[in-house]
C-alpha positions as CSV (number, residue, x, y, z in Angstrom):
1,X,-9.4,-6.9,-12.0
2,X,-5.9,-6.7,-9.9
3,X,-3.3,-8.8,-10.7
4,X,-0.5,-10.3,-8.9
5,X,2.6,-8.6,-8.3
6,X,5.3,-8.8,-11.6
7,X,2.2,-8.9,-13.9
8,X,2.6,-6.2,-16.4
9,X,-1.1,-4.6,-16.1
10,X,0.3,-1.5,-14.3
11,X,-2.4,-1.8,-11.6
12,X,-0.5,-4.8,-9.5
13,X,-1.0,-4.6,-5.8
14,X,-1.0,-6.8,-2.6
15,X,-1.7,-7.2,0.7
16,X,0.5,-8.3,3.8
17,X,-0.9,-9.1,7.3
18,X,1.6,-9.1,10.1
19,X,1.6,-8.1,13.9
20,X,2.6,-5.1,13.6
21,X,2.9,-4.6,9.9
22,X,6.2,-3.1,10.0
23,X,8.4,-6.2,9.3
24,X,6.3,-7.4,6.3
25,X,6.7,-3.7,5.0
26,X,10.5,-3.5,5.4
27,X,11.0,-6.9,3.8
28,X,8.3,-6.1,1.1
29,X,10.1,-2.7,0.1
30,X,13.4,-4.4,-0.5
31,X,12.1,-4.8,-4.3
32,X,12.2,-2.4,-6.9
33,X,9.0,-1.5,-7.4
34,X,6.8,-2.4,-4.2
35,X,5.9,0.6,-2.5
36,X,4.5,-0.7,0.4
37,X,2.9,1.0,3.1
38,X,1.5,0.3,6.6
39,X,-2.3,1.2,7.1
40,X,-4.0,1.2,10.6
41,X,-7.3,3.4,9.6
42,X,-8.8,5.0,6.5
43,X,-7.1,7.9,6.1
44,X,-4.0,6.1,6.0
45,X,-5.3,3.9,3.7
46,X,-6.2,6.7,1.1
47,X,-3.2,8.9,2.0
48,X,-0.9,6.2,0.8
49,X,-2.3,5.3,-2.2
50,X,-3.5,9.2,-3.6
51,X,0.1,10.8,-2.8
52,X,2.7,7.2,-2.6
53,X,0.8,5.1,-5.1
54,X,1.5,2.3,-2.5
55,X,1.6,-1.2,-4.7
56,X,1.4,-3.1,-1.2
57,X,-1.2,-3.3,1.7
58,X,0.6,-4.1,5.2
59,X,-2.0,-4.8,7.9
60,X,-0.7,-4.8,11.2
61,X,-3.0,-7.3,13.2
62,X,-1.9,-6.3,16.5
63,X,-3.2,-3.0,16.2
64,X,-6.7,-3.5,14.0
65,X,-7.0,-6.0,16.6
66,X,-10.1,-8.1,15.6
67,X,-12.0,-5.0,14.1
68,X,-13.4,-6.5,11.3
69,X,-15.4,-3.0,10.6
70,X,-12.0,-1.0,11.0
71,X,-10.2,-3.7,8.8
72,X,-13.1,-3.6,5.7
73,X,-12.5,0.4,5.4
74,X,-8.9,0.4,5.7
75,X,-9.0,-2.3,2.6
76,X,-12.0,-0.8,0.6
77,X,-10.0,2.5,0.8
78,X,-7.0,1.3,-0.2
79,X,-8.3,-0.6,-2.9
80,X,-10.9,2.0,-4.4
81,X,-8.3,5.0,-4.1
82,X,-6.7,6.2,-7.1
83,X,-3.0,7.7,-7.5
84,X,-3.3,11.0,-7.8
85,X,-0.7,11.7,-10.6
86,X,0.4,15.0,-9.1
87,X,4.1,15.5,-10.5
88,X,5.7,16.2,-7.3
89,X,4.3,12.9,-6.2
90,X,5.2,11.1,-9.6
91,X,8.9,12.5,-9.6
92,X,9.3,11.2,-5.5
93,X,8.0,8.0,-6.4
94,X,10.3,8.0,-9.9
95,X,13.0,8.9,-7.9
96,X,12.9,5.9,-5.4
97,X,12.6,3.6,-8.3
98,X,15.9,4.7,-9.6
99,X,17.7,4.5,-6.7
């Protein structure tokens, strides 16, 4: 099962739904630790989870625009993708959280 954000189960994630998704991501990545990332389709979906190990899910409304199919994948994905633990991708991500 996810868990909220600050719980300590390692698999914590959220999601953010905004116009344009943007804002919510910006404000979001202020905190150590979210990695959050703006998905529009699929593929962005999975890309930022397998290489980022994105933490946070912003939707931009203004641009899925009532596409409930569109909106179902782009979550699905994002929520059934695993990191992908590749070092290069593990040493980016380590470090961001020690800037």
């Amino acid at each position: 099962a996810l868990k909220l954000l600050g719980d300590s189960d390692g698999d914590s994630r959220a999601i953010l739904i905004c116009g344009g998704g943007q804002g919510m991501a910006m404000a979001a990545n202020r905190f150590k630790g979210i990695r959050a990332a703006v998905c529009w389709d699929a593929d962005e979906a999975k890309m930022s989870r397998l290489d980022n190990d994105s933490n946070v899910l912003a939707l931009p409304a203004r641009i899925l625009d009532g596409d409930i199919n569109n909106v179902k994948d782009v979550i699905t994905t994002w929520l059934d993708t695993k990191f992908s633990g590749a070092a290069r991708h593990t040493r980016r991500i380590q470090e961001l959280d020690d800037f």
